[in-house]
C-alpha positions as CSV (number, residue, x, y, z in Angstrom):
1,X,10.3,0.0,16.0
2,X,11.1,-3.3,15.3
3,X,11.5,-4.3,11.3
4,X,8.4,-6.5,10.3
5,X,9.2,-9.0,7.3
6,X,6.5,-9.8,5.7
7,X,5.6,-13.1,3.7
8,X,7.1,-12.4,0.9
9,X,10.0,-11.7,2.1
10,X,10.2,-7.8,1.9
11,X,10.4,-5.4,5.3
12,X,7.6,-3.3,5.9
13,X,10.1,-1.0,6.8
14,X,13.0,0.6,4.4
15,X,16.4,-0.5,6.0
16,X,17.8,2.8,5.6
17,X,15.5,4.7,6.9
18,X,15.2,7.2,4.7
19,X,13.9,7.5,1.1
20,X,14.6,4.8,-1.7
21,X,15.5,5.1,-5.3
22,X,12.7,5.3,-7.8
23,X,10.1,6.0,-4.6
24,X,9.6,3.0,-3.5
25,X,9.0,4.7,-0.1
26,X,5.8,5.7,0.9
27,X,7.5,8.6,2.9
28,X,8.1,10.0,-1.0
29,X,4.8,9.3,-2.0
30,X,3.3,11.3,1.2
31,X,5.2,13.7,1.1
32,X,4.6,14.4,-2.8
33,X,0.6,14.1,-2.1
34,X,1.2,16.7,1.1
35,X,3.1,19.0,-1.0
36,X,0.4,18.7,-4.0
37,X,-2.5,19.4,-1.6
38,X,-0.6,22.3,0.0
39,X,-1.3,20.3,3.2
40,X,0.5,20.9,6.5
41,X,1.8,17.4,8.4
42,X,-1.3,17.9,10.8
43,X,-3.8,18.0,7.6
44,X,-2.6,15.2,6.1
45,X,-2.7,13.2,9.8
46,X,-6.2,14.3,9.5
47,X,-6.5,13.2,6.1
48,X,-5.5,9.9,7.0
49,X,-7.2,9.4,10.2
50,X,-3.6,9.6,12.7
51,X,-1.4,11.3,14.5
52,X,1.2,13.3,13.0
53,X,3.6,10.5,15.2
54,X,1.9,7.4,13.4
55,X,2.6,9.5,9.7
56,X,5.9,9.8,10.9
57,X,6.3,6.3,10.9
58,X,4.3,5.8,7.8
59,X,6.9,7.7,6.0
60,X,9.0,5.2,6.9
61,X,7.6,2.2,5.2
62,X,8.5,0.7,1.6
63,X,5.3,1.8,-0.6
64,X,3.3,-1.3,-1.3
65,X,4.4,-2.9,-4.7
66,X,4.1,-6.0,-7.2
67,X,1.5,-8.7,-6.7
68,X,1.8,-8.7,-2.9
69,X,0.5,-5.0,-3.0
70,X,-3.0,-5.7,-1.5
71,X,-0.9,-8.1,1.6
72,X,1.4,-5.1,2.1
73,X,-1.2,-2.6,2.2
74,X,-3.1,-4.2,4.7
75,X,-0.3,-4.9,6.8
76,X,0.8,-1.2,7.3
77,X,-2.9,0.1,7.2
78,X,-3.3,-2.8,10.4
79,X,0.2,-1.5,12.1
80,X,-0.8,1.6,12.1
81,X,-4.6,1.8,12.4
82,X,-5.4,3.5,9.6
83,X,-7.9,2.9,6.6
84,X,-6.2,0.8,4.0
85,X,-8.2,2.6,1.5
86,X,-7.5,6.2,2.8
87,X,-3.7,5.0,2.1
88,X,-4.3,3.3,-0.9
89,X,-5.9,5.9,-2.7
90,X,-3.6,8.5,-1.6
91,X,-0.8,6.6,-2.7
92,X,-2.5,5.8,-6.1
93,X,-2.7,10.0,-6.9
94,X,1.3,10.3,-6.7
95,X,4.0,8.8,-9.3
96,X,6.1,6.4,-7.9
């Protein structure tokens, strides 16, 4: 996958890969929300409307931040087809 900058300048996706300080990945954030739930990687595919694949590579993105928040949300919900608000509010039940 190729690394999408978005208009503000940021990368939808982290350039290591992996998780950031502080969380700022939404592959933390996921993970902490899966691990909450006591949810499997297939239930929380199903929570979110994809394939355990497309959470894969949601893990991978920067967790949507500062006053482009709604911009970056959108973009990744649009990447990956799936609901904006599904990943929003998920998101928004985990510290980070």
């Amino acid at each position: 996958m190729a690394r999408e900058i978005l208009d503000d300048g940021t990368s939808l996706v982290g350039s290591s890969g992996g998780t950031h300080p502080g969380g700022l990945d939404a592959g933390h954030a996921l993970e902490q929300y899966r691990t909450q739930k006591l949810l499997s990687h297939e239930g929380l595919a199903v929570e979110l409307g994809c394939s355990v694949e497309i959470l894969h590579w949601l893990s991978l993105c920067r967790r949507p931040t500062g006053v482009v928040h709604a911009q970056q949300l959108a973009t990744i919900a649009a990447r990956f087809c799936v609901s904006a608000e599904k990943l929003e509010s998920l998101l928004g039940k985990v510290a980070g």
